[in-house]
N, C-alpha and C positions, 0 to 999 in steps of 0.2 A: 940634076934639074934645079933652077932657080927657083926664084920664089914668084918672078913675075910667068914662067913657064907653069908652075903648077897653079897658080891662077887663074891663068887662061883659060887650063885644063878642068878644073871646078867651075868658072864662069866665065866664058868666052864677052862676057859685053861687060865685065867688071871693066870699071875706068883705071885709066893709069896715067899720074902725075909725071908726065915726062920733065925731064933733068932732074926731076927728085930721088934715083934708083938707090943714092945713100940711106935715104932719109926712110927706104921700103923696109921696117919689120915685121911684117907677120900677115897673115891672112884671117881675117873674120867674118862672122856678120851679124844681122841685126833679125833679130826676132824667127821671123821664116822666111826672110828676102834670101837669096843667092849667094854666094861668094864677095866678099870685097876686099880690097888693096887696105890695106894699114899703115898708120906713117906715125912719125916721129914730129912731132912739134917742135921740138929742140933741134935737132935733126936739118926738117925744113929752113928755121930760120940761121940756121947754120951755114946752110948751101948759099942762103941770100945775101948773107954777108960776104961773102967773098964778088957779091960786085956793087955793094952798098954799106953803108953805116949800120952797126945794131940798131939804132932808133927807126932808121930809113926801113929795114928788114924787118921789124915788129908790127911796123905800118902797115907797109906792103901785103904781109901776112895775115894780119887780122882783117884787110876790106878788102881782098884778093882769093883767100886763099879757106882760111876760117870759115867766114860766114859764105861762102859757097855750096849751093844743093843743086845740083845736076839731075836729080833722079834717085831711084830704087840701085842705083848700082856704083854711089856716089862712094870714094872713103873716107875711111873713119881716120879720125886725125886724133892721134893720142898724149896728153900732157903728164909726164912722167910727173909723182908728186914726192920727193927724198923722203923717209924718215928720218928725222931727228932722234942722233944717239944721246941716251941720256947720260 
């Protein structure tokens, strides 16, 4: 079973960011709401580059994609942050 298959199966009305299925890690949610899709930020603007510029795809992503709230069943878009090795 996939990740978008056992999603469904936890929350049948979770949204799902078609063409993003790379960009899909994991399953969460928020407080006491349902199930939701989880995504990669890097991930996402990864996929957009391959049919735009990095600048064009950071664009696109933060007033497209980002700032996007659809509801109770929206997802959660995650910005990975490195530690720095000392």
């Amino acid at each position: 079973m996939d990740l978008r298959d056992e999603l469904s199966e936890l929350n049948p009305d979770a949204l799902i960011m078609e063409g993003y299925d790379e960009a899909l890690i994991g399953i969460g949610c928020r407080y006491t709401e349902a199930a939701c899709a989880v995504y990669s930020e890097e991930k996402i603007i990864e996929i957009l580059e391959q049919e735009m510029s990095y600048d064009d795809a950071v664009e696109f992503y933060e007033f497209n994609i980002a700032c996007a709230y659809v509801g109770p069943h929206t997802p959660i878009i995650v910005k990975t942050l490195l530690k720095q090795v000392a």
